[in-house]
C-alpha positions in Angstrom: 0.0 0.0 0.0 2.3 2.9 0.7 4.5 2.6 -2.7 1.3 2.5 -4.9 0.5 5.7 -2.5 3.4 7.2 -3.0 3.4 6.3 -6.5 -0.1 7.7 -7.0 1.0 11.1 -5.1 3.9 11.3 -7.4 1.4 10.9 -10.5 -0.6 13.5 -9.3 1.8 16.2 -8.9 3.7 15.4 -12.6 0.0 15.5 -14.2 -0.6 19.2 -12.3 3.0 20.1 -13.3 2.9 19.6 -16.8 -0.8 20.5 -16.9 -0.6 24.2 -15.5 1.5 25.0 -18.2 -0.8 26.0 -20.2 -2.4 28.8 -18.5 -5.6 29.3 -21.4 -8.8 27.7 -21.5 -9.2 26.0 -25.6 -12.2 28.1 -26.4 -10.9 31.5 -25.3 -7.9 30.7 -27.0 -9.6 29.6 -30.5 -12.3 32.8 -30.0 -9.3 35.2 -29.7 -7.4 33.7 -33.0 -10.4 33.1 -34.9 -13.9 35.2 -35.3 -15.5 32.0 -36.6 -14.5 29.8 -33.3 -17.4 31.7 -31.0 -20.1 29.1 -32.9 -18.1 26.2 -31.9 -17.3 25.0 -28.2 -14.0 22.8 -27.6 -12.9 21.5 -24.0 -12.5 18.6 -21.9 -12.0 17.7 -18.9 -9.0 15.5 -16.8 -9.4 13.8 -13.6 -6.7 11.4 -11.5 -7.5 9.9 -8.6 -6.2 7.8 -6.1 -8.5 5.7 -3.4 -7.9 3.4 -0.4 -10.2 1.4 1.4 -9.8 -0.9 4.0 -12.5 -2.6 5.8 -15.4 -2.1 3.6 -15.3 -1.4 -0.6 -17.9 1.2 -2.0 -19.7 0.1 -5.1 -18.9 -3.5 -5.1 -21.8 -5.7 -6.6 -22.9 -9.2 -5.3 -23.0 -10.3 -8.8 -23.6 -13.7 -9.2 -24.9 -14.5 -13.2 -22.4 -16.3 -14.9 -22.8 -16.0 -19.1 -22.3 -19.0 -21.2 -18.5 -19.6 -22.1 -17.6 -16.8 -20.2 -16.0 -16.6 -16.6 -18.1 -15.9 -13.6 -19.1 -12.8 -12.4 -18.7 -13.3 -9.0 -16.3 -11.0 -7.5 -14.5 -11.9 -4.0 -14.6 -8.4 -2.3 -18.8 -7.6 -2.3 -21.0 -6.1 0.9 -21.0 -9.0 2.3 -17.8 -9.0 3.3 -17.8 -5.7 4.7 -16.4 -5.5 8.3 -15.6 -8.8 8.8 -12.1 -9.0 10.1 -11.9 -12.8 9.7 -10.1 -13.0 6.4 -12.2 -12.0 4.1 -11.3 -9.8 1.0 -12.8 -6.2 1.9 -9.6 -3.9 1.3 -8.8 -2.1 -2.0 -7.4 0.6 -3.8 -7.5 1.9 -7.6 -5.9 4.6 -9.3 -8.1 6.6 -12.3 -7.6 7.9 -14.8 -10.3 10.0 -16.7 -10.0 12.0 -20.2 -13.7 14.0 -21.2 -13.2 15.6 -24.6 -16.1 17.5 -26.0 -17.0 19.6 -29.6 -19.9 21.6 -30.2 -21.4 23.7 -33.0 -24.0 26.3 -32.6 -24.4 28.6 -35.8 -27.3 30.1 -34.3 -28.8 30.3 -31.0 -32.1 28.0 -31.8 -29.6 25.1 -33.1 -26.7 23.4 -31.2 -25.0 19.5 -32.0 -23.0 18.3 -29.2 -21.0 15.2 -29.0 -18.5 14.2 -25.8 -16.3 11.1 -26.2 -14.7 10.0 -22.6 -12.0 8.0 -22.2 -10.5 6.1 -18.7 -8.0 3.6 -17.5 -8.5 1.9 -13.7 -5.5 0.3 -12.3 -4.7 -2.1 -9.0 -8.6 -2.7 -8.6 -9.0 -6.4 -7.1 -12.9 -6.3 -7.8 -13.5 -9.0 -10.7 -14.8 -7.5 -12.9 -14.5 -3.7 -11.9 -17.6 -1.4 -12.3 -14.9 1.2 -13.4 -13.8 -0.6 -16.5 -15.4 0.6 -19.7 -11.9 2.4 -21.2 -13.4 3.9 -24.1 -16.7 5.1 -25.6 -19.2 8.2 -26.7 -20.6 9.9 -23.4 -22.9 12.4 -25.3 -24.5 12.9 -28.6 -27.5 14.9 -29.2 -29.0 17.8 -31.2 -30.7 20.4 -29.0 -33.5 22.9 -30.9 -34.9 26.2 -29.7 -34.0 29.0 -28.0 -35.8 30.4 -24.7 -35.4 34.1 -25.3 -37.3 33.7 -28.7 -39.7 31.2 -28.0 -40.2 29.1 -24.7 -40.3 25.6 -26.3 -36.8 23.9 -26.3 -36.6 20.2 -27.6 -33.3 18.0 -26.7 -32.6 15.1 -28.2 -30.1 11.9 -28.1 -27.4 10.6 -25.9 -27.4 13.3 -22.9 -27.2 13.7 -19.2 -30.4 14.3 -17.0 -29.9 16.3 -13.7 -32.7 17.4 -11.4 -32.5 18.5 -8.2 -29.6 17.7 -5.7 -29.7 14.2 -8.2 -31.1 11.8 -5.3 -33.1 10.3 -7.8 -32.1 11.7 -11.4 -28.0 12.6 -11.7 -24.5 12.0 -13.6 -23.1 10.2 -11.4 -20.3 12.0 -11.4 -17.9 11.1 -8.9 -18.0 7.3 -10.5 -15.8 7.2 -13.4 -18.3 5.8 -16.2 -20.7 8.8 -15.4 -24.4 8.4 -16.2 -26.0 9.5 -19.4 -29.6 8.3 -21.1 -30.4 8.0 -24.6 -33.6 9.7 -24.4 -35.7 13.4 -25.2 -36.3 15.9 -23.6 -39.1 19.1 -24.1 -38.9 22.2 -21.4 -41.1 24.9 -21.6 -39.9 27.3 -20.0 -41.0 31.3 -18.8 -40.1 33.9 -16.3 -42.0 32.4 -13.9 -41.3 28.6 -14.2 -40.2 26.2 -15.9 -41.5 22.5 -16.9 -39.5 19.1 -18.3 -41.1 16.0 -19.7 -38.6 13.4 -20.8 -38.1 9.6 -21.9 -35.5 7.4 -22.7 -33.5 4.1 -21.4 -30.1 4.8 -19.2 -26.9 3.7 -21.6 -25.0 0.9 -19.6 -21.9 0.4 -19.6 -19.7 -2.6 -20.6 -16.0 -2.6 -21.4 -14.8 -3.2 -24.7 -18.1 -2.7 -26.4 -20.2 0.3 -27.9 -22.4 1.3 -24.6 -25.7 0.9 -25.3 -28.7 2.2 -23.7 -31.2 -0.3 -21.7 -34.2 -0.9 -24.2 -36.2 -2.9 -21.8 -35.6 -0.1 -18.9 -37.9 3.0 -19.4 -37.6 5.9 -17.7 -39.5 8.9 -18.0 -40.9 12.4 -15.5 -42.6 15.2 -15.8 -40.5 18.0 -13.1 -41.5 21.5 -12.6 -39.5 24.3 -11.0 -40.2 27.7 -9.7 -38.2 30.5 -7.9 -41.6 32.8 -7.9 -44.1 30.8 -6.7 -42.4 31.7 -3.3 -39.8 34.1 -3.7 -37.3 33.0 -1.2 -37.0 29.7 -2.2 -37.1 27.7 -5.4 -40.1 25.4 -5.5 -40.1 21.7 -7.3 -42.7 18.9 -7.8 -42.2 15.9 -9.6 -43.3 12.4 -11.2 -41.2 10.0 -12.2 -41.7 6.3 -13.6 -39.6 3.9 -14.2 -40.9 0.5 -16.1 -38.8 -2.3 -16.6 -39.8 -6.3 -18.1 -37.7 -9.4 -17.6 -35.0 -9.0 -19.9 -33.8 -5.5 -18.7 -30.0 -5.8 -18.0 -28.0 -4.7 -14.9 -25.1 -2.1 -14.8 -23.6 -5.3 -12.9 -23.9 -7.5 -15.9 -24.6 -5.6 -19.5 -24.5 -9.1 -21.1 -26.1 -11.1 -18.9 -30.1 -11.1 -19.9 -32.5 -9.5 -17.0 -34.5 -12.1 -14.8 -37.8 -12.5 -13.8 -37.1 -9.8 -10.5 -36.0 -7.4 -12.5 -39.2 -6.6 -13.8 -40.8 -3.7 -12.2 -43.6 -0.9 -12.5 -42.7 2.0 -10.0 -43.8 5.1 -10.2 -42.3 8.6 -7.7 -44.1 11.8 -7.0 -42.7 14.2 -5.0 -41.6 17.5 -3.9 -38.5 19.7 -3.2 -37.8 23.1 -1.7 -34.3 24.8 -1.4 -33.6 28.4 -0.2 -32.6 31.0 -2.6 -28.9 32.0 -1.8 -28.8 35.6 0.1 -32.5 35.0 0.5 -32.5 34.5 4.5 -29.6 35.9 5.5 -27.4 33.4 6.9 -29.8 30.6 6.9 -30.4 28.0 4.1 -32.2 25.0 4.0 -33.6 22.3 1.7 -36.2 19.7 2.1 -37.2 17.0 -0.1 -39.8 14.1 0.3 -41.1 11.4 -2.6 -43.5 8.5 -2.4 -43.8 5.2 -4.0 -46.6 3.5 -5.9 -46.8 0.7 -8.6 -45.3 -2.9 -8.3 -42.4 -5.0 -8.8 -41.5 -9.2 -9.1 -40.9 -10.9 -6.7 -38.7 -14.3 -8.5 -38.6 -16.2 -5.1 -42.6 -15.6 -4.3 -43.2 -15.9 -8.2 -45.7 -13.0 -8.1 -45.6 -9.3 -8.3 -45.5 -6.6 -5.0 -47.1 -3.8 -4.4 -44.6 -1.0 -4.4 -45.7 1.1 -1.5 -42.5 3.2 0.0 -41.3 6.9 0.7 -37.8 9.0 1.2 -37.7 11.7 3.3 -34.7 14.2 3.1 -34.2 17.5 4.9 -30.9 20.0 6.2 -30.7 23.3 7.2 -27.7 25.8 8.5 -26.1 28.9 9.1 -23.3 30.4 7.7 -21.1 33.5 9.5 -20.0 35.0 6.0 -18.7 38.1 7.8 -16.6 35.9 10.0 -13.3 34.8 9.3 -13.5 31.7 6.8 -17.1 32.3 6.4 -18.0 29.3 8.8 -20.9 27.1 8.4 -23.1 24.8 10.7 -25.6 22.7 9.6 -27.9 18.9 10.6 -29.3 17.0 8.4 -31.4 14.1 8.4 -32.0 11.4 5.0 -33.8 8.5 5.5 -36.0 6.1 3.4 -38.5 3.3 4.4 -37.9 -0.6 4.7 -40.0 -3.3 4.2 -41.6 -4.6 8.0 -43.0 -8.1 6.4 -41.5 -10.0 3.5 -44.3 -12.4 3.4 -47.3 -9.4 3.2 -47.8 -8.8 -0.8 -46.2 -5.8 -0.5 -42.0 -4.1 -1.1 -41.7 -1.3 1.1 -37.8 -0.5 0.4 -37.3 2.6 -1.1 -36.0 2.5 -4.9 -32.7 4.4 -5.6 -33.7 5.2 -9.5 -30.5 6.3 -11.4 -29.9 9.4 -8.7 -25.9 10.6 -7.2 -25.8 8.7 -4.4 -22.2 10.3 -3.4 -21.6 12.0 -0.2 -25.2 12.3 0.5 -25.0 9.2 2.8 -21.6 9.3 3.6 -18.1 10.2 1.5 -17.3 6.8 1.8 -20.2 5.5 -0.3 -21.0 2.0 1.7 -24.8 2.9 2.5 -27.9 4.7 1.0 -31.5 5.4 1.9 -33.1 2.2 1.4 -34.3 1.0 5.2 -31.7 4.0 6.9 -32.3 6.7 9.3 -29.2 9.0 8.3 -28.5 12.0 11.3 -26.0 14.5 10.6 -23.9 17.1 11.3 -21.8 18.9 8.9 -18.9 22.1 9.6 -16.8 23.8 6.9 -14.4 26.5 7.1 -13.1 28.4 3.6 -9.7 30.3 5.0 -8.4 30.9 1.9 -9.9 32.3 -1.2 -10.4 28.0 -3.4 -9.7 26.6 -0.1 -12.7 24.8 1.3 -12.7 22.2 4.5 -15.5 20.2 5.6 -16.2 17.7 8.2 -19.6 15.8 8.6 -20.3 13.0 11.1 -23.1 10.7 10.1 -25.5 8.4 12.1 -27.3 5.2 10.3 -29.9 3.5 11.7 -31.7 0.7 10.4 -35.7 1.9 9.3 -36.6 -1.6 10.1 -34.8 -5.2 11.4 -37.1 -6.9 9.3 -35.7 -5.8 6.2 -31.8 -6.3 4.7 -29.0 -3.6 5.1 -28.7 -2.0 1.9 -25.2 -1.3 -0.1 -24.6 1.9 -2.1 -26.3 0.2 -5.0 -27.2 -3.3 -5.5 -29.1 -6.2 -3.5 -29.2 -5.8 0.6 -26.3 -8.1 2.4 -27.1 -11.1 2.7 -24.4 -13.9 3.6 -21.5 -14.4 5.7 -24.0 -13.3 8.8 -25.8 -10.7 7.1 -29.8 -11.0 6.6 -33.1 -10.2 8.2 -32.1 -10.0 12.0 -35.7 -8.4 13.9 -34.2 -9.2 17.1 -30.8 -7.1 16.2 -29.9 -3.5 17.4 -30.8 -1.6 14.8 -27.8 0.7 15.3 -25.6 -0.2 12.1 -22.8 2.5 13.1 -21.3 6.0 12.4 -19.2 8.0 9.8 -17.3 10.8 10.0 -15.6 12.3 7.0 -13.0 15.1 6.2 -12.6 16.6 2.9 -10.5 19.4 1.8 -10.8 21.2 -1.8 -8.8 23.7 -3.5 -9.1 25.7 -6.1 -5.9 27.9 -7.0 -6.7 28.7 -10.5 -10.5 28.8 -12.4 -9.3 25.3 -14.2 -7.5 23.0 -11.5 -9.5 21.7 -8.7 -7.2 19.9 -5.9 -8.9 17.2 -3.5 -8.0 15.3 -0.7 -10.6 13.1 1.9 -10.8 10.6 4.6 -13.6 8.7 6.1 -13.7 6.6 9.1 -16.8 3.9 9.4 -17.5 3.0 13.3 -19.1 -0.1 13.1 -22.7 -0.5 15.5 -24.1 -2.8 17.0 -26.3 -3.6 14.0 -22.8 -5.0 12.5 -21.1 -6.9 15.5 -24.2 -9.1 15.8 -24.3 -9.6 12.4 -20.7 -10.6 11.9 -20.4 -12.4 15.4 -23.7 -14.2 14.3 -20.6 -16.7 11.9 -17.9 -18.0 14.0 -15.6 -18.3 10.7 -15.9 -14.2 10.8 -14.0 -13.5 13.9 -14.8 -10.2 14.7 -16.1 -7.0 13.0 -14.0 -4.5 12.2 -14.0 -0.5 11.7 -13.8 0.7 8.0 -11.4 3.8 6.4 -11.0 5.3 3.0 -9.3 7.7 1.9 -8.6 9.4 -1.8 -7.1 12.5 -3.7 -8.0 13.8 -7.0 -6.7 16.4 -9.2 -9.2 17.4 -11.8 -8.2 20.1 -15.2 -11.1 21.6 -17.1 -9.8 23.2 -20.2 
């Protein structure tokens, strides 16, 4: 572990070296030399990073399906070896690498083609196979018609990202290295006083060494509608969301492995989200979000379908002393979704992820999410230099409901090697606290560097215990740094 550190450090600082040599952005350069150049738009992006985890390994699938002729897709290191100090594989670290090149072409201001191609390289990862491997392949294509300040109808169209929100339910992804996009349209109408999107499309999947190709059998589609008049002080969202998917619908786990029977599902979000305007109350800000679940999904091992009947609740709130030194803020914050209370009741009361970015909502260090949590917090940061930001959050996780699984990141709820339903377990699963600092020293280079600690709860010593081959449970840590260039 510490030469591939110290190796990855050294990386870092030669890619910032020979990087801030050039001290111009592509398009101002190609505007200044060329008249012609403001219709077209040329940049990228670069982004090395460096991660550590021992303990416990975010976004590591229980994948199980193994395709004909091919090798199985089972990977040692998976949630359920979290914690478990007993031998099993739950370290690992992985250096990225991550190239986004972009052109685009708008000759007037009703018309624009955009196409980004991305390109990435993982290295050390022991997961088999890694969900960061896809090295090479076209991250956005799409045409986009219309122009707001002529006429309020704007149609996009083809492979593009879809962000609402804070993306708990609809995001990029972004800290992952694959990204999320969606092959899909999109119409807003848009005014002075609000502003409406209805799209549809399938999410593009990933899978390394092949074109990426978007989920036909997944559909995804919402209406969302946004306002910073209807209350003046605060921008004001509703939403509804579906997302209907048959048999043969694919995972991000397994592109080319053929869906089964559970993942077939009917589930349909409405809900609601209000954020203070900045400067609007002062010091104070807050934002509150909650969403509800209706439809149904299969159920392989019953052999019938559920009825989908779940909710998310989401809420923070602080102050921040911008006259202060370092403009200090304080804040709590509470996320939370339901579990399911009886398997055996005809109904799925675990709260559905959608394609949302999950990252640092429920913890930097990416090992939990919504489904069946109670999530506390309390967050600080400090800026004490002009780029320089600090934070530090500590995070509580309960479990909604012992009758239900403890959920991964993404993925199925653990469920071997001691994990499973437990009702007569503490429900306490254990607390995070995170540090991450970010700086900024020029528009174009963005410096990162962040550690999480996982204290494990009671929740996760009976559960481990529960196997004598375990031993004992153990605490988690990650850590990372990132250097990212925008040019």
């Amino acid at each position: 572990m510490t030469a591939k550190a110290l190796f990855a450090a050294v990386v870092l600082l030669l890619a910032t070296a020979a990087e801030s040599a050039n001290t111009g952005l592509l398009n101002n350069w190609l505007r200044k030399e060329s008249e012609a150049a403001r219709a077209w738009d040329f940049g990228g992006e670069f982004r090395l990073r460096y991660a550590n985890s021992e303990g416990a390994v975010p976004a590591a699938g229980t994948m199980t399906a193994t395709p004909s002729g091919a090798k199985p897709l089972t990977t040692p290191i998976n949630p359920n070896t979290d914690f478990i100090g007993g031998g099993q594989p739950n370290n690992n670290e992985e250096l990225w690498v991550r190239e986004k090149f972009h052109a685009g072409y708008s000759p007037v201001s009703w018309f624009t083609v955009f196409a980004e191609a991305r390109r990435n390289n993982e290295f050390w990862d022991e997961r088999a196979p890694s969900p960061d491997a896809d090295e090479c392949d076209l991250q956005q294509a799409f045409i986009q018609l219309g122009d707001p300040g002529q006429f309020p109808l704007v149609a996009k169209a083809g492979r593009q990202e879809l962000i609402y929100g804070d993306q708990r339910f609809v995001g990029i992804s972004g800290w992952s290295v694959t990204g999320r996009v969606f092959d899909a349209v999109r119409l807003r109408f848009v005014t002075d006083a609000f502003a409406v999107d209805a799209f549809a499309g399938h999410v593009v999947v990933p899978r390394q060494n092949h074109f990426n190709e978007s989920n036909d059998h997944d559909w995804f589609s919402g209406v969302y509608a946004s306002s910073q008049k209807l209350l003046p002080w605060q921008e004001t969202q509703l939403y509804f969301l579906a997302r209907n998917a048959d048999t043969n619908a694919v995972s991000a786990a397994a592109p080319h492995v053929p869906g089964t029977p559970a993942t077939a599902r009917d589930i349909y979000t409405v809900g609601m989200r209000f954020k203070s305007l900045p400067g609007k109350l002062g010091g104070w800000d807050y934002c509150v979000e909650a969403a509800g679940q209706s439809g149904s999904i299969n159920n392989s091992t019953l052999g019938r379908r559920l009825d989908q009947e779940s909710y998310a609740v989401f809420g923070n709130g602080g102050y921040t002393w911008s006259h202060v030194w370092g403009a200090p803020r304080l804040g709590v914050g509470y996320e939370g979704g339901s579990g399911d209370s009886n398997s055996t009741d005809g109904k799925s009361e675990t709260f559905e992820n959608l394609f949302g970015t999950s990252h640092g909502f429920y913890g930097q260090m990416d090992l939990f999410c919504q489904r069946n949590m109670h999530i506390p917090r309390v967050s600080a940061s400090l800026t004490p230099l002009k780029g320089l930001a600090v934070a530090v959050d500590c995070l509580g996780f309960w479990l909604a409901d012992t009758n239900d699984l403890l959920y991964p990141e993404l993925g199925n709820g653990r469920n071997a090697n001691g994990y499973g339903i437990h009702p007569a377990f503490d429900s306490h699963v254990g607390t995070e606290v995170d540090v991450v600092t970010r700086y900024s020293p020029l528009p174009w280079l963005k410096l990162e560097a962040g550690y999480g600690h996982f204290f494990i709860g009671d929740y996760i010593r009976q559960s481990v215990r529960s196997v004598a081959a375990n031993g004992d449970a153990e605490d988690a840590n990650w850590c990372y740094v990132q250097t990212t260039i925008s040019f």
